[in-house]
Every structure is written in C-alpha cells, then in structure tokens.
N, C-alpha and C positions, 0 to 999 in steps of 0.2 A: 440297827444300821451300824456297817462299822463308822468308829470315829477316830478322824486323825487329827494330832493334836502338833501345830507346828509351832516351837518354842521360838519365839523372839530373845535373842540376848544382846545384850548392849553393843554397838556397832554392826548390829544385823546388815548383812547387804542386801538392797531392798528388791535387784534379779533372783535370789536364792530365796528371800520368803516368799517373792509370788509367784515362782516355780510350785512348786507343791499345792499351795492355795488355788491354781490356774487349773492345775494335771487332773488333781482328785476332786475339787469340786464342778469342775465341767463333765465329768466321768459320767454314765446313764447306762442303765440296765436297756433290755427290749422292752419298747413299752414305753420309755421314758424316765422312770425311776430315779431319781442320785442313785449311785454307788454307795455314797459317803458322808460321811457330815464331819464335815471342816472347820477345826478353832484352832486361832489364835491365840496365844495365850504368852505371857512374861511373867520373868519374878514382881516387878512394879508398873503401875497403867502406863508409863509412858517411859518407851525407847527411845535413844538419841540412833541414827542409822547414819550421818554423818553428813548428807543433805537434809534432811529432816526428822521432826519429830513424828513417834507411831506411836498412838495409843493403843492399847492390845487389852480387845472385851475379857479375857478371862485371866487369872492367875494363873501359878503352878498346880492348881488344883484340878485343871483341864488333864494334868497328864495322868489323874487317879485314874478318869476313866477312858482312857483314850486304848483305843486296839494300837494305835501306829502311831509314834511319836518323829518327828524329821526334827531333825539339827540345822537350821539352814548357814550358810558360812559367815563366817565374821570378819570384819576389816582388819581386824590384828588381831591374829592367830593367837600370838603368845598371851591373846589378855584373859587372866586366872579364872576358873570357871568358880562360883559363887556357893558355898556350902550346902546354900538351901536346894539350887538346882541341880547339883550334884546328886543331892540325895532323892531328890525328885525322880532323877532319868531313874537311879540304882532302883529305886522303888519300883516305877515303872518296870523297868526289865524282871525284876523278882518276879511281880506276878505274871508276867509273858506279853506284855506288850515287844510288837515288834520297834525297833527304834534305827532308825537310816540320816547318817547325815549328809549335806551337798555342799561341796568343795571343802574349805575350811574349816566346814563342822565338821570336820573328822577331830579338828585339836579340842574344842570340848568333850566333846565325844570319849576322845583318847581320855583323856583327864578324870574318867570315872571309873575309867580299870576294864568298862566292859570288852573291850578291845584285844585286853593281852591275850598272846597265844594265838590271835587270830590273823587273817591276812586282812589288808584295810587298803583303801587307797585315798588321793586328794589331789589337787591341783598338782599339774606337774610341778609347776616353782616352786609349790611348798611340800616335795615331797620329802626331802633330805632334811629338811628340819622339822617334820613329823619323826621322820626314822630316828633323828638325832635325841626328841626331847621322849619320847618313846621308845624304845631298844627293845621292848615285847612284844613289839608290835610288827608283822613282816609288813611291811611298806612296800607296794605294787607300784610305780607312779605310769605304768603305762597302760592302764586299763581305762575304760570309763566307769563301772563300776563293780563291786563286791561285793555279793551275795552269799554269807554266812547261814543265812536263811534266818534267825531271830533278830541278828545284827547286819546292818547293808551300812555302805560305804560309796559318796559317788566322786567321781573329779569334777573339776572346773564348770561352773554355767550349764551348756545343752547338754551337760555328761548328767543334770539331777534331775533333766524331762527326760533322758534314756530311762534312770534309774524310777523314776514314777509310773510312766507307762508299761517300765518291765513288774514293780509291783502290782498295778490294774493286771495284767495278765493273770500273774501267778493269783490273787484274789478273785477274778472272772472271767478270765479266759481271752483266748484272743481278739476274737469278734467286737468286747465290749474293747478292748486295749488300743482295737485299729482303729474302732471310732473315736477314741480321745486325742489319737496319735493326730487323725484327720482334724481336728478342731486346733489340733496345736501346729497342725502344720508340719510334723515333723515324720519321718518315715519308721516304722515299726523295727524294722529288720535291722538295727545296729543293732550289735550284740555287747555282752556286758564285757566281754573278751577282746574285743576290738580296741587297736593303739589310742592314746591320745596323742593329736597331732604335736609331734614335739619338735620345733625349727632343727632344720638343716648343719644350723651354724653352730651346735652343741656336741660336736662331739668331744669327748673327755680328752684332753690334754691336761693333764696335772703339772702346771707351771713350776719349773727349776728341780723337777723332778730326773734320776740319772737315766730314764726313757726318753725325755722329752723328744732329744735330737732324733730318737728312730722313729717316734711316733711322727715327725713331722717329715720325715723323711718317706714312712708309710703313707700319709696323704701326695704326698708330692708322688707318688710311683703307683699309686694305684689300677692304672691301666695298664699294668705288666704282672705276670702271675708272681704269685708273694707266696715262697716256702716258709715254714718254720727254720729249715737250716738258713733261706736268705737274710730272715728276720735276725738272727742269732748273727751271723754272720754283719752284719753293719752293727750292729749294738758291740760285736767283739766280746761273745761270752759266750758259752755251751748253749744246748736248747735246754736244758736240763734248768741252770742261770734262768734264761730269758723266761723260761712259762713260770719261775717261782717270782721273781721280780714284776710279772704283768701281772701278776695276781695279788700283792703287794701294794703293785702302785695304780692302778687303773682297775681292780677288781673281775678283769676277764682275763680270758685265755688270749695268746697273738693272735689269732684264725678269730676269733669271736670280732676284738678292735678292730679287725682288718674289716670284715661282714661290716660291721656295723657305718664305719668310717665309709664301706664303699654306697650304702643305701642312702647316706645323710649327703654323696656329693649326685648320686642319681636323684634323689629330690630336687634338689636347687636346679638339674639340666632339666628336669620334667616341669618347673616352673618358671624356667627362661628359655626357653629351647624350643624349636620344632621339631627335633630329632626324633627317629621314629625309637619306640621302646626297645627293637634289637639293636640301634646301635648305640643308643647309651647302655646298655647292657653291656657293650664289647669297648668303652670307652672308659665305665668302670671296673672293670675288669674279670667280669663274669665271664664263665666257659660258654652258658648259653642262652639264651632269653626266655627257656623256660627255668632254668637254674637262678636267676634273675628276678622272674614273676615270684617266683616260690619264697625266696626269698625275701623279696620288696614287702611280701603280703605279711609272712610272719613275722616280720619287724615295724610297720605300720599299722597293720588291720586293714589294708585295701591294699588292692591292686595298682600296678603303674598308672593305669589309664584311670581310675577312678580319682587318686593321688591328682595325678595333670586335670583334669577337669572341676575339683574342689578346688586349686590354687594356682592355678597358671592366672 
C-alpha cells in the first residue's frame, strides 16, 4: 500500500497537517479498500502548533519508508529547518519518494536544495520572501499548485486539498479522486494552473518611486484608452525611457500594469456592483466584453461571473 508520511515540524499549522491526513486517508479504491496508509511522524513525540500541543506516533524514521512525504506549513516560515530533518527529506528524495509541501512548507521544503532550478509556489503573502530567501528558485505566487512531478508545491489552505486530490488522481485516477473530492466537499475540476485569489487592492505601486505619479495617474484614467506614447507622454520621456524604467521599477511592461491595474478595479465593481459584465468591461476600459472575459480569466483563473458569484 502506498504510504504517506506527513512531517510535523515545530509550529505546524494544525488546517495544513489535517489536510493531507483528511485527503489521503479518507481516499477508497472500488470496493472500499484505503488508497493509503497515513503517518504522522516528527523529529521529537511532541509538537508545539502554537494552540496546542501534538504528539506525533512515529519519528523521522517514517519517511524511510514513505512513497509520499507532505511538508505541511509552518507559523514562521523563516524558522531554520533542523539538520536531522533536512537530511531526512534529501534521503527521502534520493531514493524516489515523492515529496509535496502546503503553503508554507514550501520554506522547509526550499531549505533542502531540492527545490533549486525548479518552479515552486506558496501563499501568496509569503511569496516574495520565498523568492527573496531562495533566488533558485522561480517562485509562481499565482498558481494553486506545482506539479514537478517527483517535487509538488501547493499555496495557501484549500490550494493543499486541490494539490491532494490532484495527487489521488495521478495515483488512481479520477473516479477514485471524485469520490475523495465528494467526502471533502470540495469540487474536482480546479486546476493546478488556476489564479489564487489575490485582493483587488494590490496592485504594485512602488512608493517614492520616479513612476509613481503616472502609475497613479494610470489608475485614475483607466476608463479611457491608454497608448504607450499617452503613457510616455504624461511620465515626459520617450517610450523607449518609459518601457526600460517600467521594467526597472514595477517589473512589467506599461500595457502589462495597465491590464493588470484594469482587472484588479473590475474585481472590486464585480464585488460591489450590480453592473452587468459588459459595462464594467467598458468602465474599465476594455474594447470589448469578450476582450474583457479573456482577460479577467487569464489573470484570475475564472471568469467575471464566477469571480462575482465566489465574492460579491
């Protein structure tokens, strides 16, 4: 039977270890069978999780034999991952266990090396300080999760029952994946490529920066078509200037900011508003409400009306 072995470490969050423990031991072949056999395991019997104390039945010794090792996430990211468990996962991985962490665990995770070179993702808030403490690592922060296929990676909370039920799949297929999906309550068909929901109210302004005034200028105008020579033209420098400067200070092109700035103020009217989707469309300043769709979806992972119905 395979066995997955989910590593407790110090400040474990206690939604991230009974994720996995929930996903893969409720899992059932036809017939009724487990999938899986699920342990628990830490460096020492007893966790602090930060409401309470966990005692955890097996050691490090669980991940000798484990097929599937999960990272579940930790209350403080930065806190140093532990020599003995370090070598634990690396060992693990040497002989081909597969190894996936949720949210947080990505920073242990990261901390082992097995990571570099690869793409990985985490909670959106902790995505820039994975990339930052990590540099080998391409940091995704808007996916739910990353499938390397030996190494997975998931974001925040319901982003590590996506990433469970999408491993029950790839281990048994669908049929067995929809029934865990139905036990969890949660619906099959989010994909690992799908946005994580990230507020409206984020979009990049780099304070005291010598954009700032166009960038806020840009949100202020957004319902009137936005040239690259307009852009250029209020900043007071070539376009030539302004796309080496946006890429400098904000890390996109002006057309990219501008896209992006226009879906983050179509969010906020889709979750205060009645407005029908073509005219916020034409209030953000899209040409047209399927120009609009097209875009809303590649920048979120759902469509307008799915978006208004999750958050209105």
């Amino acid at each position: 039977m395979h066995t997955v072995a989910v590593l407790a470490l110090d400040g474990v969050i206690p939604f991230d270890l009974a994720t996995p423990v929930e996903a893969f031991g409720r899992a059932r072949l036809p017939g009724g069978r487990p999938c899986y056999r699920v342990l628990v395991c830490a460096e020492r019997p007893e966790v602090e999780t930060g409401t309470f104390t966990l005692r955890a039945p097996r050691g490090l010794d669980a991940l000798t034999a484990a097929d599937t090792v999960i990272i579940p996430g930790i209350a403080q990211p930065t806190t140093p991952l532990s020599p003995d468990s370090r070598a634990a996962l690396i060992a693990a991985a040497a002989r081909g266990a597969r190894i996936a962490s949720i949210c947080s665990g990505a920073f242990p995770f990261a901390a082992t090396g097995l990571l570099d070179g690869l793409r990985a993702t985490t909670h959106w808030m902790a995505a820039e300080l994975l990339a930052a403490r990590h540099p080998a690592i391409e940091v995704d922060p808007n996916v739910l999760y990353v499938d390397n296929g030996q190494f997975l990676t998931s974001a925040g909370a319901a982003a590590g029952v996506d990433m469970c039920l999408h491993l029950i799949r790839r281990d048994h297929g669908s049929a067995v994946a929809a029934d865990a999906a139905r036990q969890a309550v949660m619906p099959l068909e989010r994909e690992g490529g799908q946005a994580q929901f990230i507020p409206h109210d984020h979009t990049p302004i780099p304070t005291g920066a010598a954009l700032e005034p166009t960038l806020l200028w840009i949100q202020e105008n957004l319902s009137r078509p936005l040239t690259l020579a307009d852009i250029a033209a209020h900043a007071g420098v070539s376009a030539r200037t302004l796309l080496r400067r946006f890429t400098d200070q904000t890390g996109s092109t002006p057309l990219q900011w501008v896209h992006r700035a226009r879906v983050r103020r179509a969010q906020q009217l889709l979750e205060t508003s009645s407005d029908s989707v073509e005219l916020i469309a034409d209030r953000v300043g899209f040409g047209s409400p399927a120009g609009f769709r097209e875009r809303f979806k590649r920048t979120t992972g759902v469509s307008p009306h799915a978006y208004r119905r999750a958050f209105r």
